[in-house]
N, C-alpha and C positions, 0 to 999 in steps of 0.2 A: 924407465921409459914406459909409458904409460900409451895403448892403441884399445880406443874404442871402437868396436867392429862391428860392422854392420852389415847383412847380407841385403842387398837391395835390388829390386827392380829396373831399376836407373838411380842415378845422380846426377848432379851438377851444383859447377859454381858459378857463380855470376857477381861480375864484378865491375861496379861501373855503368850498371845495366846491361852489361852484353856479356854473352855467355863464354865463361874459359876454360870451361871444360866441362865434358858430358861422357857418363857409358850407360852402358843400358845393366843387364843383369853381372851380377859378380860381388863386389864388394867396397863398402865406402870406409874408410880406414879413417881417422881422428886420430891423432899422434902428437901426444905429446912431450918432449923433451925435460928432463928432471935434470939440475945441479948432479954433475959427479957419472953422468951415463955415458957408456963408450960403444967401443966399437961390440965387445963382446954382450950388449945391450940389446946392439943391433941382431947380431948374427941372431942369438936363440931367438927373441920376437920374428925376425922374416922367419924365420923355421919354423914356429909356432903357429902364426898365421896362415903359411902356404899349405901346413898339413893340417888344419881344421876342416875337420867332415862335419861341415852343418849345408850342405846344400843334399837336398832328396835324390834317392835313389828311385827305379823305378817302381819299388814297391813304398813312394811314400817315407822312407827313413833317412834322417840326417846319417847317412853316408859316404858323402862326395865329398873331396875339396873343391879349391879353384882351378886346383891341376886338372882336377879329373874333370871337370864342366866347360874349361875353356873363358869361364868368365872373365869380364874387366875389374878394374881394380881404379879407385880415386883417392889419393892420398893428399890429406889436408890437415897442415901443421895448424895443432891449437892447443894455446898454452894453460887453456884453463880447467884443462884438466888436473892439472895440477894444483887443484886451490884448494885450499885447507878455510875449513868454516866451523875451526872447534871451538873459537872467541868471537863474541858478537854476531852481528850477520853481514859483514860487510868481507868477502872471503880474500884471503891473503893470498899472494900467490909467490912466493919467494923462496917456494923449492924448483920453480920453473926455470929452467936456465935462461940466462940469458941470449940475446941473436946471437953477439959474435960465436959463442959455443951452440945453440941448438940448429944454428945455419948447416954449419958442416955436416952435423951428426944427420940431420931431416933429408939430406941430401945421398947422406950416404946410404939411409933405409932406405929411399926411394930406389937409389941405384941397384943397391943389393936386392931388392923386393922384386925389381925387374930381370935382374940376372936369374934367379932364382923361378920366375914365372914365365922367362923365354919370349919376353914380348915389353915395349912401353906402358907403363901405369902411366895416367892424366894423374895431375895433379890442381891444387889451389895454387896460390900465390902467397909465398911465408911473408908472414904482417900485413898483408891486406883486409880491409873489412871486407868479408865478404857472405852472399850470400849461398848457404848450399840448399839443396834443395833433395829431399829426396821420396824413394818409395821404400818402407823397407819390407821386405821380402817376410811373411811369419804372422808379423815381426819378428826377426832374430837379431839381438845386439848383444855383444857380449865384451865384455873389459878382461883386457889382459896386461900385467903388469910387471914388466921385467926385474922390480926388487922382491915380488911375491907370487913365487913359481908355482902356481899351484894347479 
């Protein structure tokens, strides 16, 4: 499972031309679901996420989390994070799980991300085109990847 994280200003999705979701300062999450990822995928990712100190303290240093700031959180499935572009340039994507499998699994980080954060995350719409929008904060993005803990 593969979550590109974004410390943001705001975000949003818009879908359809009307907006489906908005937060202001916290964090825009990219989540992507790998063939073979479970629940124990999930747990260390929300864990790993809720405890990243990249948001400033008062003197200027990434030392906060989300816990500690209070931020919002937008969690938006997308598969193509999982695309592999080591042959040609047309990128393959067929470690990405499929819906009926990454349905479940996206639903259940979202749940657990909210237990864990004591509050509703917004979210996109899994297989929607849509568009997100954001500011990010730094910038700070950072990729974390539940088969390479590091």
């Amino acid at each position: 499972m593969r979550a590109l994280l974004q410390r943001v200003s705001e975000a949003s999705v818009t879908i359809d031309d009307k907006v489906y979701a908005r937060i202001g300062s916290g964090f825009l999450i990219l989540l992507g679901v790998e063939q073979d990822d479970d629940k124990t995928d999930i747990e260390w990712l929300v864990k790993k996420i809720l405890g990243m100190r990249i948001f400033e303290d008062e003197e200027e240093k990434m030392n906060l989390s989300i816990l500690d700031t209070g931020g919002d959180a937008l969690v938006v499935s997308q598969f193509t994070l999982h695309a592999r572009v080591k042959k040609g340039n047309r990128p393959s994507f067929e470690r990405a799980a499929r819906p009926e499998e990454a349905i479940p699994l996206y639903e259940k980080f979202i749940s657990d991300f909210e237990k864990g954060l004591g509050r509703t995350v917004s979210t996109g719409k899994f297989g929607a085109m849509m568009d997100v929008a954001l500011i990010n904060d730094g910038p700070v993005t950072i990729i974390i990847d539940s088969r390479n803990r590091e």
